[in-house]
N, C-alpha and C positions, 0 to 999 in steps of 0.2 A: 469318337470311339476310343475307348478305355487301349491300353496297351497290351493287356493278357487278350483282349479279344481279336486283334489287328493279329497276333502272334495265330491265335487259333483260328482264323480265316485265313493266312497264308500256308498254314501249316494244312488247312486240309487242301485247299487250292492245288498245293504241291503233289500232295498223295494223289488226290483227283488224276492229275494230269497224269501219273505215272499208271495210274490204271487204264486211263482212257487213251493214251496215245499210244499207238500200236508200235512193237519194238521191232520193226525196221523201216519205220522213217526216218531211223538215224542215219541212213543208207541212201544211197544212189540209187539204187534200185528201188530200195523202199520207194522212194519217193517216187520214182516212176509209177512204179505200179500202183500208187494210191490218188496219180495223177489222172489216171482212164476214168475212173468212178465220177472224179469230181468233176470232170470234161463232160462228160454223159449229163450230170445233174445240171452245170450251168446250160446245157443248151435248152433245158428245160425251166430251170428258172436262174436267171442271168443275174439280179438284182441282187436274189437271199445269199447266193452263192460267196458276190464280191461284199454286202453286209457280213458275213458270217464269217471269209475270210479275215475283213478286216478287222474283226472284235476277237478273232480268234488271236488275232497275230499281235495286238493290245493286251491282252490275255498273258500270253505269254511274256513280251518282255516288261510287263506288270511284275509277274511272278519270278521273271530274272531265273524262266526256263532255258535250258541249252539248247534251243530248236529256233531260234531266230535267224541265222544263218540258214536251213531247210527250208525256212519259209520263206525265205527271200528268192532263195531260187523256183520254189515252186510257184512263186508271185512273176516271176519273168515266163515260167515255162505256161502257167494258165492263162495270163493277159496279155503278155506282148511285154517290150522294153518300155513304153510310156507310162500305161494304166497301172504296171505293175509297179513302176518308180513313186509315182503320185500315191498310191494304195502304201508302198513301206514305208516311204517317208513320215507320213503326216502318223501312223499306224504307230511308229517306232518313235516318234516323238510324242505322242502320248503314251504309252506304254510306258518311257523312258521317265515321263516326268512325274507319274502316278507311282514307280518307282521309287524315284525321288524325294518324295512328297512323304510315302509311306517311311522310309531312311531316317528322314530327318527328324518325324514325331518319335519313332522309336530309337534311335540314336544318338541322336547328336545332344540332348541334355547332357545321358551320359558320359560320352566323350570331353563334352568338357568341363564336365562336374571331373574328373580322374586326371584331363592333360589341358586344364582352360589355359594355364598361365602359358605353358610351352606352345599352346594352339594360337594365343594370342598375336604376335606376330606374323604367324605364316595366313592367319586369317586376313589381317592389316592388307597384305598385300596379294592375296588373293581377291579381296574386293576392290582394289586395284586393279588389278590386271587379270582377276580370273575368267572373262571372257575369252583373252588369249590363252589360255590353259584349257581351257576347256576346249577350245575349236580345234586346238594344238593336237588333243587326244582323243578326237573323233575323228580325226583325218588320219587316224594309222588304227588300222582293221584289225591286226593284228592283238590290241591292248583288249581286254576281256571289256565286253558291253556291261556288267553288272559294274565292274569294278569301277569303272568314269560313273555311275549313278550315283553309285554309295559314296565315294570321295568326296563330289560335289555337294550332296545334301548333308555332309558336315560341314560346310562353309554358309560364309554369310547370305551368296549368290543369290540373287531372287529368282522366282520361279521364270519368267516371263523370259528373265535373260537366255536364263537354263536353257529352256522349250525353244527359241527362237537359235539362239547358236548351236545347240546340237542338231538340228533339221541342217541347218546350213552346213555344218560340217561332219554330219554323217551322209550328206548327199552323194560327194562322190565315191567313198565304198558304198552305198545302198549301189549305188548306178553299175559298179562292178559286176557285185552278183545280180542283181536281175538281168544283167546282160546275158551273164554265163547260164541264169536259169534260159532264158530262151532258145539255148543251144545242147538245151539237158541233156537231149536224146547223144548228141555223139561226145558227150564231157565225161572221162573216164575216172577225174577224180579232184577232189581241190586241187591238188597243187597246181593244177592247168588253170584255175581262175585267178590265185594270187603268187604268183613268180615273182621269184628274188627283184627281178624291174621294178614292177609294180610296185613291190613294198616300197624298193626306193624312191619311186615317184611319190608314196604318199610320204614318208620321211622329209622329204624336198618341201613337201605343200604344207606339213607343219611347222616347219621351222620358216619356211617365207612370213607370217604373219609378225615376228618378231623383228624378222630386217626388216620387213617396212615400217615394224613401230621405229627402230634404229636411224632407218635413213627417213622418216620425219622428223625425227627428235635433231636430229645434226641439219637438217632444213629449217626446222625451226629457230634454234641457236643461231646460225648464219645469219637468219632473217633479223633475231634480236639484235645480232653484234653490229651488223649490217652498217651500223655510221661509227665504227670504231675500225682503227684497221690494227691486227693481229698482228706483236711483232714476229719477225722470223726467228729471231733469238731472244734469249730473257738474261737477264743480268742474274737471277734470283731461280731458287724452282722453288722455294717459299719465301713466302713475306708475313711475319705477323702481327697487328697494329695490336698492342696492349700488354703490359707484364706483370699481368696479376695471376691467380691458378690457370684458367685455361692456356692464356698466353704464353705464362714458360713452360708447362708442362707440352705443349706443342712443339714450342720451339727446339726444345730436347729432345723429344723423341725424333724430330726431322733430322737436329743433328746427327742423331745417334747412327739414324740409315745413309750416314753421310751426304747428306744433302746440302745444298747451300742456304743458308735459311737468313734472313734478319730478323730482330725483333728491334721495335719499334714503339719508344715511351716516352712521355713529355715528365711526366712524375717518376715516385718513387718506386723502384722494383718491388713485387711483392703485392702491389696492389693491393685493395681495401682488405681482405685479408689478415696482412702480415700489420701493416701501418695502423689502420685505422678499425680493424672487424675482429676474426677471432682472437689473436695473439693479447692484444692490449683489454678486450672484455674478458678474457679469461684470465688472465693475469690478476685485473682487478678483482673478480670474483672469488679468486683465490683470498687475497686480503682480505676481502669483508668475512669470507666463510670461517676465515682465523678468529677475524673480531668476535664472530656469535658465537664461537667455540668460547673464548674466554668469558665472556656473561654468561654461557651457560654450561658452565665448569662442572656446576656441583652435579649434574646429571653423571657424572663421571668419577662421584667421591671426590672432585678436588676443590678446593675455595675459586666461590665464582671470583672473577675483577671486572672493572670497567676497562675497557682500554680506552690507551690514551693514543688516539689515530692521530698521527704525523702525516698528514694528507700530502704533504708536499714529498715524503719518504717514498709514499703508497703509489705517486705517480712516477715519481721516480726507477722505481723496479719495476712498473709499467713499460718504462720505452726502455731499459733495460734488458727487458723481454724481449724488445722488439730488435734491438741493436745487437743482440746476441744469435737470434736466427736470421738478421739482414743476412748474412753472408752466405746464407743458402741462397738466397734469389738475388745475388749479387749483381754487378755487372761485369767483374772479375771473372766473378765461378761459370756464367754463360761464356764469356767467352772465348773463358780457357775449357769449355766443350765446346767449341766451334763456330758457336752465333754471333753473328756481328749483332750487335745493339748499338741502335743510333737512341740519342734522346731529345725526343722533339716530337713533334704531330702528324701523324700519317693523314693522307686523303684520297681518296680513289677518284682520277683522272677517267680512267676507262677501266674494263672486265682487266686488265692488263699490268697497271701504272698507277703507280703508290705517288703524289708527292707527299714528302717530308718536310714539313716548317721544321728546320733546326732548332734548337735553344738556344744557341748562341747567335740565330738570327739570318741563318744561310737557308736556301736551300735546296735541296736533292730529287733527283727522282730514277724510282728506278721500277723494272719489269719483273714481272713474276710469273710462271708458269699457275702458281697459285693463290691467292692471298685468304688469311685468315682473321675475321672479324672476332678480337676478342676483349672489347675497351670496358668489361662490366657492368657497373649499374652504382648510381649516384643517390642519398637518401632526398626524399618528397616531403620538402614542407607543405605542409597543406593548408587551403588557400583562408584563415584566420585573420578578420582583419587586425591589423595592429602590432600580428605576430613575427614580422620582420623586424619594425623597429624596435620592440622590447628587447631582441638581441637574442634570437631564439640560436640555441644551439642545435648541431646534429649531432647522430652516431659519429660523422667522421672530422666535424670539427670543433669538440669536446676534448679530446685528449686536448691536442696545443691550448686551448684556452683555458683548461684548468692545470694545466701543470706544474704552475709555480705559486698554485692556493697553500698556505699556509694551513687552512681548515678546510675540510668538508664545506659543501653551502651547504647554509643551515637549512633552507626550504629548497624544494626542487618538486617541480613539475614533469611528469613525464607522459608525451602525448604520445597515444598507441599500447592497448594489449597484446603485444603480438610479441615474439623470441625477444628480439631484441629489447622493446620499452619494456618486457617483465622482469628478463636478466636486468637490465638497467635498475630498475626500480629497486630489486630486491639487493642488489650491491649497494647500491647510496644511504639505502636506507639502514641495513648493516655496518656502515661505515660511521654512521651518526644523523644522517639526515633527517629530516621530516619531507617524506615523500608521498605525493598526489598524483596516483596513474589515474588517466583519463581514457576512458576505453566509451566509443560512443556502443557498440553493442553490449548485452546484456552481460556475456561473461567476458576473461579474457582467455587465450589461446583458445580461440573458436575452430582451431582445425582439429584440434582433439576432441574429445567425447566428453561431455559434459560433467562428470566423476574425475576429471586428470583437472578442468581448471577449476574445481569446486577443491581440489585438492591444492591446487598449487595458489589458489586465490587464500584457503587458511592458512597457508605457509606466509604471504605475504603479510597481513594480517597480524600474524603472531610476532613479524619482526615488526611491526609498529609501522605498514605504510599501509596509508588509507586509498583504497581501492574505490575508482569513482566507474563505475559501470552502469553503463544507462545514461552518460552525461556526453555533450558536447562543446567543445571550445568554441565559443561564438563571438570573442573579442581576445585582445592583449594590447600592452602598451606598457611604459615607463612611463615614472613619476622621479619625485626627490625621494621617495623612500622603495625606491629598485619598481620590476618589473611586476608585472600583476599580468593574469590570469583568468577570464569571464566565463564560466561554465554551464550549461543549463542540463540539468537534468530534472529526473521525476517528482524531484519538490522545488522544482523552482530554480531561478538563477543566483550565480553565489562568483563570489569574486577571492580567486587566491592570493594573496600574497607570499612571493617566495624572491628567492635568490637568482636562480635557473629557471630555465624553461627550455625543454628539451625534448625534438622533433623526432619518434619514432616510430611514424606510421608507414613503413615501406619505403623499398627505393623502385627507382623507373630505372630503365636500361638505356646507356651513354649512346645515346643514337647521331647527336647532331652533329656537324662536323667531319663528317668524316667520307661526304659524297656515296653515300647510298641512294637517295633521292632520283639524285642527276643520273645514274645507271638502271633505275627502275626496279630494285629493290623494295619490298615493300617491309614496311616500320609498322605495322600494329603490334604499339606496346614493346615489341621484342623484333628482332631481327625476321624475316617471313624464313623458314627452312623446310628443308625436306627431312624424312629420315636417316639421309646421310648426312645431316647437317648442312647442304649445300643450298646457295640463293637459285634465283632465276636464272644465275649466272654460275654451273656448276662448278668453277673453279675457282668461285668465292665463299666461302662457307665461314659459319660463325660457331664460337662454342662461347661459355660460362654463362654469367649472367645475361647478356647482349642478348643472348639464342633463350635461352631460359628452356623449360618452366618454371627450373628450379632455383632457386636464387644459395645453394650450397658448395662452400670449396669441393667437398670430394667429387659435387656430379660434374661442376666445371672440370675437374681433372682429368673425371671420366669420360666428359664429354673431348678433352682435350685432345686424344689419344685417336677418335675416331678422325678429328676434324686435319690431325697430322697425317694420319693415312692415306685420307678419301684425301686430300688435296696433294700426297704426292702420287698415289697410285687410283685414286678414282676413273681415271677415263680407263683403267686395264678394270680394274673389279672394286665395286663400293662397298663398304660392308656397312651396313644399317648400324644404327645403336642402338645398344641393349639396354633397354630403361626400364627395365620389368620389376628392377627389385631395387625401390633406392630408398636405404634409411635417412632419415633425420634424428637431434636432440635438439631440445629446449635445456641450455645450461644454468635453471633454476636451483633452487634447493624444495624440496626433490628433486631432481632433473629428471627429464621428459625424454625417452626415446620411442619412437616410430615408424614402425615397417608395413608398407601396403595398407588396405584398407585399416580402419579403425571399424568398429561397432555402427557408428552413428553411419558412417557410409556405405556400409553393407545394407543396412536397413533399408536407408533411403534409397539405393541403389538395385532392393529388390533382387540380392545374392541370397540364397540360402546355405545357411552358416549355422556353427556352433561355438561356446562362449566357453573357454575355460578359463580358470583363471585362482592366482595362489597370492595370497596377501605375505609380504614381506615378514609382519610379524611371527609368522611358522620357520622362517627362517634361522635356524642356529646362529649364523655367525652378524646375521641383520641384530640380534637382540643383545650378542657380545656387545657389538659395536654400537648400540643404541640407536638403530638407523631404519627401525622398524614402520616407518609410515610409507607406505607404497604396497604394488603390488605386479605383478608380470601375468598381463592378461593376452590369450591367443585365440585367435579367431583360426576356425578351419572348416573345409567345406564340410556339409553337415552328409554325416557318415563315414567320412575320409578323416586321416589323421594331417591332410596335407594342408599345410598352413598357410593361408591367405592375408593374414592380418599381424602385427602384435603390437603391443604398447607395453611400456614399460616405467614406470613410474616408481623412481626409488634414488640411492644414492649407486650410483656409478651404472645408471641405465644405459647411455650409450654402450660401455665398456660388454654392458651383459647382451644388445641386442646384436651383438656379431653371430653369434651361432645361431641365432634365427635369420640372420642375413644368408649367411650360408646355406643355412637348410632349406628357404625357401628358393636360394637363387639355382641352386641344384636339385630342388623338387625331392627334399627329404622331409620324411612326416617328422611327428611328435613319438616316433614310438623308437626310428633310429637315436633322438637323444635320447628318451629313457635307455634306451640302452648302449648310451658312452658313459664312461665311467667319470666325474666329477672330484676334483681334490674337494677334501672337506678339513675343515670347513670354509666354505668362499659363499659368496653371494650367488656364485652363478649356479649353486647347489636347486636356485631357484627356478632354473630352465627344466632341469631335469625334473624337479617338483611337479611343475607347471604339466609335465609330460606324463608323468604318473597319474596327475589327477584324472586326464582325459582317459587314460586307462581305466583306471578303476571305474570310469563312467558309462564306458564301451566293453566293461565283464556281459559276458553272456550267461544270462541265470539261468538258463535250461544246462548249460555244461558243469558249471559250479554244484545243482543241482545233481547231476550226474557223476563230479568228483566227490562228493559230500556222499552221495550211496555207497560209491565203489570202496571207499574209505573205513565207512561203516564195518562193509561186508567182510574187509580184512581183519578188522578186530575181531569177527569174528562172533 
């Protein structure tokens, strides 16, 4: 049934009842006196009576009329305390669920078409635990009966559950009043049926369902720990194995709340990150983006040149980048803030007890109130025959092997379309290379929208690397004339010859080693966690890459923050993570930034959405600066200005997708930036753009219509 008509059968339902129900059954007395008549009829027909009561009493708390309370007691005072409990019960639990039912066709779209993103977590853990929630609020009389229907039927909750826990936990207020009806005759007024007691009694019988979830959950654990034994004291009240983003950014904050904390590293502070990930790929990026500045000069009135790339220079201001921000994740700077850092390999003995392989070959162990899992993620070579011995390189051990090249290689291979192998590809290739990205699916950046890698595959293109999509590495080896390359794609197999050959199809999370296994931990792909980040073992929790999904410094930091919390203050109060709204970029040219859904997953995903969207080249200061290929596209639910989605594709995309970070992490539309004011001229002239256009899309032609008369009429 349609929505307008559902509105207009409750809507006359309602009237109905207000004519038909006599106005003093709202009353004590009422109720007596319309209790003679019915007494009279049932002795004459028994059956129709308790049928008609009971469809009446369905009726009503269908309609979410204020008379269920009346009929409960006129349900004790006509049948007795049994017939009339068995008659409300089952009566009120239908009633409640047709309720329910009707709420959620007419509602709940709604609702989360206006609050999904903000509903999103409290839903999370309402189908979690929303049986306890629900039983928790049918056992105190007091909370209005409509209001527990409608809450519920915005949740995930299924019907079945619904109908089955509300019987059971409306039974003992049902049992109340029908007691009290059966005493109607000398009951002078409610407050005699529910007494300050009684409410406390049922206050008491709502909250029991949570300690017993409480004291299983601490039965359980026991049970887990059960061939460990607990020390009485801890050396530590944290411990954290690994010192790359999550790791020190953990470790900090522990110190910060004065805790005693160690961190815990066999390698370099800074982790893939600082060493081996963003700092030194962008660094290089930087240099090649200079190189194709000079080849393409004249775009800018100035005489093109070739540069002449000093590759050995190029690496050089590479780890210079790198030895320059060392001293932020130093081992000094930790811990002169408070952290002891040992350097050497952590391993989990029990829920409890860290050993430590020292580096210099000792070693340690010590107890923690908490320990935290945070050792990253290692790049995947992928299983290529031939492709170890050719001498494949990775993202993270590339830098040391080329850093004292004299040249660029002249040929290079790069396996993997994804951030990493297309920043790769598009720097080397910049740089002087002859570069070969192998991507076995059809495009590359396949988590973007089809239009961003059609965009970013001519980019690569125009800097002269040959883009193999569709193609799979299905050999490699060495010869006397270097490494080689066996490929098979859509016309066939073909053999590269290059210099490099370089592995960037993903990395897997540093699992082994480190006694997760032996404690029952579970290792699919990534660390097992909850939404407090914590294992099976609450006082073990994991953040960065380990824990994933995200394989990003900023989420590991983000994630950092919780997993320092929950593991010093967890057993008092945990607080979830907040992962609602976590950007990404691809530091290509164009560069690629990414907030929440794209296009392609909304679709497929069956969201209804609207597309707006403002090409770079309108952009004043994009055309100054000649940087007009891209465009800032936003996804928002459809009829709402509130933004679900955005992509960004242009020159300093990450830089521009912050004010959509904000606005959607604070649940602001498109219409609050059109109207913040914008320095012009800048790029990010083009958020606000991007916000006018959905305006001008959402004018209401019947008003315009109506300003356009009124205007007239002034002229006159």
């Amino acid at each position: 049934m349609s929505r307008p008509l559902i509105f207009a059968a409750l809507a006359v339902g309602v009237i109905a009842a207000a004519f038909l129900v006599p106005g003093d059954l709202l009353t004590l007395d009422g109720i007596r006196s319309q209790l003679d008549r019915v007494q009279t009829l049932r002795e004459t027909s028994p059956v129709a009576v308790v049928a008609g009561f009971f469809l009446a009493y369905v009726a009503v708390t269908a309609l979410s009329l204020p008379l269920a309370v009346w009929l409960t007691l006129a349900a004790g005072a006509l049948f007795g305390f049994w017939q009339g409990l068995v008659i409300v019960s089952f009566a009120s639990t239908i009633g409640a669920s047709i309720a329910f039912l009707v709420a959620r066709h007419l509602l709940r779209d709604w609702v989360r078409a206006r609050f999904g993103d903000r509903l999103r977590r409290i839903e999370d853990g309402l189908e979690r635990d929303g049986a306890f929630y629900l039983f928790s609020l049918r056992l105190i009389p007091v909370l209005p009966f409509v209001a527990v229907n409608l809450l519920m039927a915005l949740t995930p909750m299924r019907l079945r559950t619904f109908a089955g826990v509300s019987q059971l936990g409306m039974l003992a207020g049902t049992a109340v009043y029908v007691n009290a009806g059966t005493q109607l005759a000398s009951l002078d007024s409610l407050s005699g049926i529910v007494s300050p007691r009684i409410l406390a009694s049922f206050a008491a019988l709502a909250v029991f369902p949570w300690i017993a979830k409480a004291i299983v959950g601490i039965v359980r654990r026991r049970k887990q720990n059960g061939q460990w034994t607990k020390p009485k004291s801890f050396d530590r009240n944290l411990i954290v194995i690994g010192g790359g983003s999550a790791g020190l950014v953990t470790a900090y904050i522990a110190a910060a709340t004065k805790a005693k904390v160690t961190l815990i590293e066999a390698n370099e502070m800074g982790g893939d990150c600082l060493n081996t990930g963003c700092v030194p790929s962008k660094s290089l990026i930087r240099s090649a983006a200079v190189a194709r500045t000079m080849r393409r000069a004249d775009g800018y009135g100035i005489a093109p040149v070739e540069p002449q790339v000093d590759f050995r220079a190029v690496m050089e201001r590479v780890h210079g980048a790198i030895a320059t921000i060392a001293p932020h994740d130093s081992v000094e700077r930790y811990e002169g803030l408070g952290v002891e850092v040992l350097q050497g390999r952590g391993r989990l003995t029990d829920p409890w007890t860290v050993e430590i392989a020292m580096n210099d070959g000792s070693t340690r162990k010590l107890t923690s109130r908490a320990i935290v899992i945070a050792t990253g993620a290692s790049p995947i070579v992928p299983p290529v025959p031939g492709l170890r011995e050719a001498g494949v390189l990775t993202s993270d051990t590339m830098w040391g092997a080329l850093r004292d090249r004299d040249r660029v290689p002249a040929r290079m291979a790069i396996l993997g379309g994804g951030p990493i192998g297309t920043e790769l590809a598009q720097a080397f290739g910049r740089l002087g290379a002859q570069v070969f990205q192998v991507e076995m699916s059809d495009r590359i950046l396949g988590r973007e929208d089809p239009e961003v890698s059609e965009l970013v595959t001519a980019a690569l293109q125009d800097d002269g690397i040959e883009v193999l999509t569709g193609h799979k590495a299905v050999g490699a080896g060495r010869d006397d004339d270097g490494p080689w390359l066996e490929v098979e794609g859509p016309d066939g197999t073909r053999t590269l010859r290059v210099d490099e050959i370089v592995a960037a199809t993903g990395r897997a999370a540093n699992l082994k080693g480190i006694g997760l296994e032996e404690l029952g931990i579970g290792t699919d792909r990534t660390v097992d966690t909850n939404e407090y980040l914590q294992t099976i073992h609450p006082n073990i929790l994991a953040a960065g890459d380990v824990a994933g999904p995200w394989q990003f410094t900023h989420t590991a930091s983000h994630q950092a923050y919780y997993a320092a919390v929950n593991g010093l203050f967890g057993d008092i109060r945990a607080s979830r993570v907040d992962d609602r709204v976590i950007p990404w970029a691809t530091f290509t040219d164009p560069e690629i930034a990414r907030l929440g859904l794209s296009e392609t997953e909304a679709r497929d995903q069956g969201v209804p959405y609207e597309v707006t969207r403002f090409d770079l080249s309108g952009s004043d200061r994009a055309i100054a600066d000649g940087a007009t290929k891209g465009f800032v596209k936003v996804l928002t639910r459809k009829g709402s200005d509130k933004i679900i989605g955005a992509t960004i594709a242009g020159v300093h995309a990450g830089d521009l997708m912050a004010e959509f970070v904000l606005a959607m992490k604070h649940g602001l539309g498109l219409s609050k930036i059109l109207g913040t004011i914008h320095i012009y001229p800048t790029l990010a002239e083009a958020n606000k753009s991007v916000a006018g256009q959905w305006r001008r899309a959402h004018v209401n032609p019947r008003l315009t219509d109506i300003a356009r008369r009124f205007h007239d009429w002034r002229r006159g």
